[in-house]
N, CA, C and O of each residue as an XYZ file, in Angstrom:
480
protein
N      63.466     52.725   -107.492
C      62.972     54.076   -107.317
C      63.030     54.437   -105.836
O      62.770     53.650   -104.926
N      63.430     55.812   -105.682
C      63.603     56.094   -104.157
C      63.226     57.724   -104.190
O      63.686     58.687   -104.804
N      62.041     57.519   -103.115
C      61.691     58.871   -103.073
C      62.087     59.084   -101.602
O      62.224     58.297   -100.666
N      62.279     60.938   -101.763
C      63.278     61.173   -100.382
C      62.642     62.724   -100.256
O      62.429     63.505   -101.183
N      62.410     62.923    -98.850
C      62.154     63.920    -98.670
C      62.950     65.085    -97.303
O      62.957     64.944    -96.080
N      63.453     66.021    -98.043
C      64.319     67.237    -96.813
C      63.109     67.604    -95.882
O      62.072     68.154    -96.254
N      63.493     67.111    -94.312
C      62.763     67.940    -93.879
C      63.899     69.194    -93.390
O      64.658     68.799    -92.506
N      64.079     70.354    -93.747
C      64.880     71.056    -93.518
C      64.843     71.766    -92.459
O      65.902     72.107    -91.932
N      63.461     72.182    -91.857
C      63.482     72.791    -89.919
C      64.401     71.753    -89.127
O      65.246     72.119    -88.309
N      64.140     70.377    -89.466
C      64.616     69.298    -88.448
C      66.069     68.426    -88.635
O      66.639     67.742    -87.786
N      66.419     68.659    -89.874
C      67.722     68.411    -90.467
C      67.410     66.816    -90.228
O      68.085     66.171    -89.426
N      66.240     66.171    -91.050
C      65.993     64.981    -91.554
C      65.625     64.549    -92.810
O      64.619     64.937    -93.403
N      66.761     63.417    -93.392
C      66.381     63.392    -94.895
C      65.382     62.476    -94.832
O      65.800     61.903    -93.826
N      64.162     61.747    -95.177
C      63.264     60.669    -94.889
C      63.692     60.063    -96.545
O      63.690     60.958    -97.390
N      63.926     59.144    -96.881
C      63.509     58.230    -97.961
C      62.941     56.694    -97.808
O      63.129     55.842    -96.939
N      62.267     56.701    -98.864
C      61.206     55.238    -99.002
C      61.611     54.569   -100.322
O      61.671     55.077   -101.442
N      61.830     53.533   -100.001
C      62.515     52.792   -101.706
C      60.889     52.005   -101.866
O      60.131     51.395   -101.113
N      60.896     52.401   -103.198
C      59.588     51.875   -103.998
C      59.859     51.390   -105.213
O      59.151     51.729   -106.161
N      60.918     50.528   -105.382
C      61.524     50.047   -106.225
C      62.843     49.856   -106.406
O      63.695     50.568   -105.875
N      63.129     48.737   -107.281
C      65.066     48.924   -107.221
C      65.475     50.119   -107.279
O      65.155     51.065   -108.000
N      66.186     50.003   -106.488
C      67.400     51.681   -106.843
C      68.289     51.884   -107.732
O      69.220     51.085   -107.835
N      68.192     53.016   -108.576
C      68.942     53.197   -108.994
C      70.054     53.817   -109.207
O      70.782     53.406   -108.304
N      70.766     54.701   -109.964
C      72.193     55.215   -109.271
C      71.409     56.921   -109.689
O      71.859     57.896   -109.086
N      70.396     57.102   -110.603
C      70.096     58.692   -110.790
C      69.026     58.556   -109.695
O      68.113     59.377   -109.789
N      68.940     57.522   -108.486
C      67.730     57.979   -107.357
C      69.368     58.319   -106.414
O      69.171     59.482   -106.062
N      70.147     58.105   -106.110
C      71.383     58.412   -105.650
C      71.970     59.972   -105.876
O      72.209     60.793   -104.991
N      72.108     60.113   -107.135
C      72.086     61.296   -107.779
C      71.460     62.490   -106.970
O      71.917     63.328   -106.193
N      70.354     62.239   -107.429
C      69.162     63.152   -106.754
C      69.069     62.963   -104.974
O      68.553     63.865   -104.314
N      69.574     61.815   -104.353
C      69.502     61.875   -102.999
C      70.705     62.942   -102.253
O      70.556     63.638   -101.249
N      71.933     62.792   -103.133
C      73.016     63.633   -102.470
C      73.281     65.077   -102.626
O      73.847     65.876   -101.879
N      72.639     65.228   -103.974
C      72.125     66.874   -104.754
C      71.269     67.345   -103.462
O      71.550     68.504   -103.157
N      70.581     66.922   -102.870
C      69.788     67.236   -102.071
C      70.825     67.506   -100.339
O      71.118     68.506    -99.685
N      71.071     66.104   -100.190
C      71.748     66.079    -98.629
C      73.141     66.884    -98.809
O      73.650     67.080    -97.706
N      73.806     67.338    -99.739
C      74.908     68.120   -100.153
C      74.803     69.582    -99.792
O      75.457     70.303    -99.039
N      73.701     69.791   -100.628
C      73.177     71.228    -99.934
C      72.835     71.753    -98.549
O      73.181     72.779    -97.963
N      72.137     70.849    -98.243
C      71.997     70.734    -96.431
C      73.312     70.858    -95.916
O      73.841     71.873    -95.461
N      73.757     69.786    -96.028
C      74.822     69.769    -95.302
C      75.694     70.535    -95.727
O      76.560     70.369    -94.867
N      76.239     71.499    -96.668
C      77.023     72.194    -96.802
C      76.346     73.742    -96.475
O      77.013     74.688    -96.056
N      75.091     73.778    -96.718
C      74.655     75.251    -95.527
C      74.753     74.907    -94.003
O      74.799     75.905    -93.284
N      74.795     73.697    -93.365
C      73.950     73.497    -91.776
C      75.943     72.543    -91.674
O      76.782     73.251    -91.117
N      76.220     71.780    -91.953
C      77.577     71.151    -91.424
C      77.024     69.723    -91.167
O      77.992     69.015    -90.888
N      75.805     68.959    -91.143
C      75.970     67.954    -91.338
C      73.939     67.630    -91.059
O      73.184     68.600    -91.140
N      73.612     66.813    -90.883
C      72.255     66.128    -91.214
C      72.157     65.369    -89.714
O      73.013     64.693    -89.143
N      70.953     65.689    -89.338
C      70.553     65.371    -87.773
C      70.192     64.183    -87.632
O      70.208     63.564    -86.568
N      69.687     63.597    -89.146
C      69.504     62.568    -89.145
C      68.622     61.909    -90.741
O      68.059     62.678    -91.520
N      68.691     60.083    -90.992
C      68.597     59.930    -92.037
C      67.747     59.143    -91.747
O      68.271     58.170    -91.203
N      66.416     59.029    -91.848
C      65.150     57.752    -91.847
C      64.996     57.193    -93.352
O      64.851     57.723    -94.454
N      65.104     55.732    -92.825
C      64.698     54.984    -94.136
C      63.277     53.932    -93.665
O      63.219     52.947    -92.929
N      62.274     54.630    -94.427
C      61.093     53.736    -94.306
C      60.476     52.740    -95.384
O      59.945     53.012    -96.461
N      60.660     51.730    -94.888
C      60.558     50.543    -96.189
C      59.644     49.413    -95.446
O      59.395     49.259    -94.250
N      59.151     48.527    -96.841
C      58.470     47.743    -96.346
C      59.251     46.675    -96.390
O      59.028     45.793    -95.561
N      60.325     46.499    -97.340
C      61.360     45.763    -97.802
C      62.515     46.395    -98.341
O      62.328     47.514    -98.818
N      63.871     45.848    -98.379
C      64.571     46.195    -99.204
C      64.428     45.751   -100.481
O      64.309     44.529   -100.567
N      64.392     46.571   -101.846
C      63.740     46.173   -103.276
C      65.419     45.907   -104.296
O      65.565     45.720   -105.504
N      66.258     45.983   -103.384
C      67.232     45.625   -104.197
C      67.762     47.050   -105.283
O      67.529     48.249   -105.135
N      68.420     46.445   -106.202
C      68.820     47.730   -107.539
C      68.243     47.659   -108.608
O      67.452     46.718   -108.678
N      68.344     48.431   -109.678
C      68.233     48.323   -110.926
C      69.209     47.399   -111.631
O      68.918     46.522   -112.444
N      70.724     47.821   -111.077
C      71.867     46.924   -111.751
C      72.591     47.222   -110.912
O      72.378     47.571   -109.751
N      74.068     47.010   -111.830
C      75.379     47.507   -110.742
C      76.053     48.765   -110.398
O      76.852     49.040   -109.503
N      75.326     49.723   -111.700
C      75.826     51.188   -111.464
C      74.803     51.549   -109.963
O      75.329     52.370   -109.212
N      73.792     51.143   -109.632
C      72.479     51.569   -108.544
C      73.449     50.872   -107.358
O      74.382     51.583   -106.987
N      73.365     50.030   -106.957
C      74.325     49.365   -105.863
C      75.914     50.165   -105.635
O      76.295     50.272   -104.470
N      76.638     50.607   -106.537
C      78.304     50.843   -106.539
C      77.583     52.686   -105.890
O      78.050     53.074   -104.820
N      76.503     53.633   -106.625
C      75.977     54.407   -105.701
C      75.437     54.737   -104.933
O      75.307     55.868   -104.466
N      74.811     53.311   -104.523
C      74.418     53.904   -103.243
C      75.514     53.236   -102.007
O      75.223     53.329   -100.815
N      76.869     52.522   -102.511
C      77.582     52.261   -101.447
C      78.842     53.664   -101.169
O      79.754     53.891   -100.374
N      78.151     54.412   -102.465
C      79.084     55.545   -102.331
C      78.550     56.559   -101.571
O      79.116     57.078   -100.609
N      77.104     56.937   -102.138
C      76.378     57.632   -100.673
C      76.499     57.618    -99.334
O      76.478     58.659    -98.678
N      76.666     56.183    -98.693
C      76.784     56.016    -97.528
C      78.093     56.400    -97.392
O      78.214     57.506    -96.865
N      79.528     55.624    -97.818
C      80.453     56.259    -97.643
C      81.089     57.270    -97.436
O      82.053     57.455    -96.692
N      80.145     58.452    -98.602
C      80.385     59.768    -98.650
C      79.740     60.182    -97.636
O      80.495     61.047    -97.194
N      78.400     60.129    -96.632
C      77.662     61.112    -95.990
C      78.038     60.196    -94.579
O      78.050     60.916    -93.580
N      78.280     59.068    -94.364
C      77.814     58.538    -93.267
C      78.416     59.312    -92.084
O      78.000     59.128    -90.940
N      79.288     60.083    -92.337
C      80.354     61.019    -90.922
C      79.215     62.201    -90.861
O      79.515     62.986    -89.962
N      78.158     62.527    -91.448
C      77.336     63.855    -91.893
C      76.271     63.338    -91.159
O      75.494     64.250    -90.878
N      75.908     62.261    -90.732
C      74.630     61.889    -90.135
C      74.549     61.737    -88.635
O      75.577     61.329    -88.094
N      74.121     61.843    -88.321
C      73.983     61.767    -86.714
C      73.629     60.813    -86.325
O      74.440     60.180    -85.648
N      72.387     60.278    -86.525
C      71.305     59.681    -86.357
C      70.411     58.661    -87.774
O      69.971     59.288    -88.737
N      70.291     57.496    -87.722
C      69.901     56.394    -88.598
C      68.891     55.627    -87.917
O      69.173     55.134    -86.824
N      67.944     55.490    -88.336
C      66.462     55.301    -88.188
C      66.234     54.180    -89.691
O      66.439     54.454    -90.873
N      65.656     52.655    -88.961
C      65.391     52.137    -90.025
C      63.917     51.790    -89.817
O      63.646     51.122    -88.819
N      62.835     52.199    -90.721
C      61.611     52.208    -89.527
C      60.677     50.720    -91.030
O      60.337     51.054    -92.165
N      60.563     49.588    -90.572
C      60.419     48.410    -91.247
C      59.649     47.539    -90.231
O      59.667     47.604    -89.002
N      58.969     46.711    -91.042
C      58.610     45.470    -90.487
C      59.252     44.225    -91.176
O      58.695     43.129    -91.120
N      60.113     44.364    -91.649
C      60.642     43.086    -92.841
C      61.896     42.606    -91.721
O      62.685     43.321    -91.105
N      61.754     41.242    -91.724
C      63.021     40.322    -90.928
C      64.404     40.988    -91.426
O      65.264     41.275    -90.593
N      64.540     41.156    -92.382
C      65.406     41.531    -93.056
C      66.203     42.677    -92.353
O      67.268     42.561    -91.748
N      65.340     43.999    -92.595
C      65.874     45.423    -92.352
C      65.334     45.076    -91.136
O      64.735     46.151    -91.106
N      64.918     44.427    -89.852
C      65.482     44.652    -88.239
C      66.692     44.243    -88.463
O      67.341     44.454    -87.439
N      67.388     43.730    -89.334
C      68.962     43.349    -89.181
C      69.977     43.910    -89.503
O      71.162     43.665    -89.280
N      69.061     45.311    -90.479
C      70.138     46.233    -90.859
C      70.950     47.328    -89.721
O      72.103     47.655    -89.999
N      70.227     47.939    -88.289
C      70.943     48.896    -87.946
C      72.295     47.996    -86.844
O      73.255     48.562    -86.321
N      71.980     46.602    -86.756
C      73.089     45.702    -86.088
C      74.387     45.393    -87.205
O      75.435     44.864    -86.837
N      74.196     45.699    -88.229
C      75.075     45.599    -89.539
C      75.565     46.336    -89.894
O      76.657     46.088    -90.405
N      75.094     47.673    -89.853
C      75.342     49.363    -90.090
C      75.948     49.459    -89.248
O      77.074     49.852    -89.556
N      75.778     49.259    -87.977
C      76.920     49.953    -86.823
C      78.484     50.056    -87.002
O      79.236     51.031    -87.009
N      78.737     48.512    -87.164
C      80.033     47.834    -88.031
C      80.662     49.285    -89.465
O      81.841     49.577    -89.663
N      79.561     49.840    -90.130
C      80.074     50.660    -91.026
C      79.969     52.292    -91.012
O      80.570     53.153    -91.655
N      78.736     52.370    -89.796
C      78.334     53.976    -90.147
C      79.121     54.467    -88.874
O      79.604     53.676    -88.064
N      79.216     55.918    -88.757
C      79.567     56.302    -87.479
C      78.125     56.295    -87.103
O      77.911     55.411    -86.273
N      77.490     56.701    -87.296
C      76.181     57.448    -87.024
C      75.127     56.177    -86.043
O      74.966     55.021    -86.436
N      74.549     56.716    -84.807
C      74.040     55.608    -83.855
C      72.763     55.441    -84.951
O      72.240     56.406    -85.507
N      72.376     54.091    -85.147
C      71.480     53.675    -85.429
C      70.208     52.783    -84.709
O      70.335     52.205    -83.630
N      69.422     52.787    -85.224
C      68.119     52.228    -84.406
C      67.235     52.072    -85.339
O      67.204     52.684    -86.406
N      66.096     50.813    -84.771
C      65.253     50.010    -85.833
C      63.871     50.667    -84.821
O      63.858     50.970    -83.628
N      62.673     50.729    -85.969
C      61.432     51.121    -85.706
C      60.510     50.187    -86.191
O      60.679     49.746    -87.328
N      59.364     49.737    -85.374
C      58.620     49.529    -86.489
C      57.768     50.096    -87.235
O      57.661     51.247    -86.814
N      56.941     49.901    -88.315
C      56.461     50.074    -89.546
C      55.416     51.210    -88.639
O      55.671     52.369    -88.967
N      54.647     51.133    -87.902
C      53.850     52.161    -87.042
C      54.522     52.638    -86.183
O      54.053     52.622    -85.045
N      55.945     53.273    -86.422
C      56.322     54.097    -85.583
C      57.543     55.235    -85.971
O      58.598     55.521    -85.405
N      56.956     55.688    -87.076
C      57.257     56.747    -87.671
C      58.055     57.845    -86.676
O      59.178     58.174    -86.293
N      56.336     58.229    -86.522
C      56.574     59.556    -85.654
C      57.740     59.363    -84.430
O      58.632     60.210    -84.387
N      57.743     58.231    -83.408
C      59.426     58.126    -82.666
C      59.902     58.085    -83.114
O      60.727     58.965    -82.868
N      60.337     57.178    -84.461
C      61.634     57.265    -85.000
C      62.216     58.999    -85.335
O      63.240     59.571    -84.963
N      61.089     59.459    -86.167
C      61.803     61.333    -86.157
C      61.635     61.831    -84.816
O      62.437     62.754    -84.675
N      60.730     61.585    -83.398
C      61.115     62.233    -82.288
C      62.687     62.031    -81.968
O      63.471     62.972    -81.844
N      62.951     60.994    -81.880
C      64.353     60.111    -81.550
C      65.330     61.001    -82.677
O      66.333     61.479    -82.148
N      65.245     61.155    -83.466
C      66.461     61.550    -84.562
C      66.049     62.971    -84.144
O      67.008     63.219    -83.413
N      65.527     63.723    -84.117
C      65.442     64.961    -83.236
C      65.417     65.541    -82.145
O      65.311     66.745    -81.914
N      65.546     64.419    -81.245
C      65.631     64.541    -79.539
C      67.204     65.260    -79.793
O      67.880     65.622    -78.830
């Protein structure tokens, strides 16, 4: 499960995975960043706040959300992974390798920089 929220003044999508993902939380993530980005030309930036990565539902949840990234990652500006898990500090050194988009790790109490930073 992945809840995601437009902030649309700031051209930031925020999502929080609260469960495996699946491919209709994908669905609903790009229905959303599609519209943005096809009124505005691209997304200022994408925060993912997790406590962990929760993995998928199956293999249709994984094959979309490697299509999401694929599809939007030229649309993002800015990637914000805001975590305390060993894990995801290792994701924006891994992402670089795939996204255009500059990325940067936050921790778990530091929300609010991470969206100053993706909105600076």
């Amino acid at each position: 499960m992945l809840e995601h929220e437009l902030l649309s003044d700031k051209g930031v999508l925020i999502v929080r995975p609260k469960g495996p993902l699946g491919a209709q939380d994908f669905a609903a993530l790009t229905s959303e960043a599609d519209a943005y980005i096809e009124a505005h030309g691209a997304l200022n930036g994408l925060m993912i706040c997790a406590e962990h990565f929760p993995g998928w539902e199956n293999f249709d949840g994984a094959i979309s959300h490697f299509k999401f990234v694929r599809d939007h990652h030229a649309k993002i500006s800015k990637i914000a992974f805001v975590s305390d898990s060993e894990v995801l500090t290792l994701l924006p050194k891994l992402a670089d390798h795939f996204v255009g988009a500059e990325v940067k790790h936050f921790g778990s109490d530091q929300e609010a920089a991470a969206l100053a930073w993706i909105a600076a």
